[in-house]
C-alpha positions, -999 to 999 in steps of 0.1 A, spaced: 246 -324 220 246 -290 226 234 -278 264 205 -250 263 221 -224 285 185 -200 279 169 -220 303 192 -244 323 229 -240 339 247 -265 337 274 -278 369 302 -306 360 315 -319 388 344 -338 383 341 -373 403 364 -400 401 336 -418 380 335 -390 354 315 -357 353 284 -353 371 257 -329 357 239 -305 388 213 -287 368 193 -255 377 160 -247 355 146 -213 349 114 -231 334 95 -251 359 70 -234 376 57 -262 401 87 -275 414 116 -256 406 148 -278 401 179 -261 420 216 -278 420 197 -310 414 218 -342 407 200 -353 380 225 -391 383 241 -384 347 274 -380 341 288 -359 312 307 -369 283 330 -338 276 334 -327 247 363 -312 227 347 -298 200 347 -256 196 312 -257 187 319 -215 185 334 -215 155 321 -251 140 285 -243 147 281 -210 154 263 -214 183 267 -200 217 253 -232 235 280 -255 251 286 -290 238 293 -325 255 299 -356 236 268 -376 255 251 -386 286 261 -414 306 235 -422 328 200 -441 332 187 -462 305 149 -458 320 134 -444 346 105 -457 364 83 -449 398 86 -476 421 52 -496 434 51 -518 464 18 -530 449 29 -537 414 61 -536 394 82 -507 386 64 -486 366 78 -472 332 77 -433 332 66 -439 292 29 -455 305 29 -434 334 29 -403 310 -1 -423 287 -19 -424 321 -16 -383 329 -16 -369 296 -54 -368 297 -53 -345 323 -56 -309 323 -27 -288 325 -29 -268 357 -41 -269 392 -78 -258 396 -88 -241 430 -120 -247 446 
C-alpha cells in the first residue's frame, strides 16, 4: 500500500500495541482532519519502494485496524456506514444558503 503523501501526512506513533497512524488532510474542505487518530495501526513495511517502484509515495505492509464502521443509534441498531452512504448519495453535493 503505498501512502499518498500529495494530499495527506502521515504520523507513526510507535505504541506498545504497534504503530498508530495520526493523519492530516490537505483535501477536506468541510471539516478539515488535523493530527486525527484515525484508530489504525500501521503495518511497516521494509520494502524500498524507491528503487522497486519508482515511486516517491511511502509504503506500509497493511492496516490493522476496524473491520467496519458504523454510526451508533439509540433508536435502532448500529448503522453500517455502507447503507448510510445509499441513504446520502442522493443528495446534492454542497451546502445551499438561503
Amino acid at each position: 500500500m503505498h501512502k499518498n503523501i500529495d494530499t495527506w501526512v502521515f504520523e507513526h506513533i510507535k505504541t506498545i500495541n504497534g504503530t498508530k497512524l495520526i493523519v492530516t488532510s490537505f483535501s477536506s474542505y468541510g471539516t478539515p482532519l488535523i493530527r486525527y487518530d484515525i484508530g489504525d495501526n500501521a503495518i511497516e513495511s521494509d520494502i524500498d519502494n524507491l528503487s522497486k517502484y519508482n515511486s516517491a509515495h511511502p509504503m506500509i505492509k497493511g492496516i490493522d485496524g476496524r473491520k467496519a464502521d458504523y454510526q451508533v443509534s439509540k433508536e435502532r441498531d448500529n448503522i453500517m456506514l455502507g447503507k448510510l452512504s445509499n441513504i446520502v448519495k442522493v443528495l446534492p453535493n454542497c451546502i445551499k444558503t438561503i
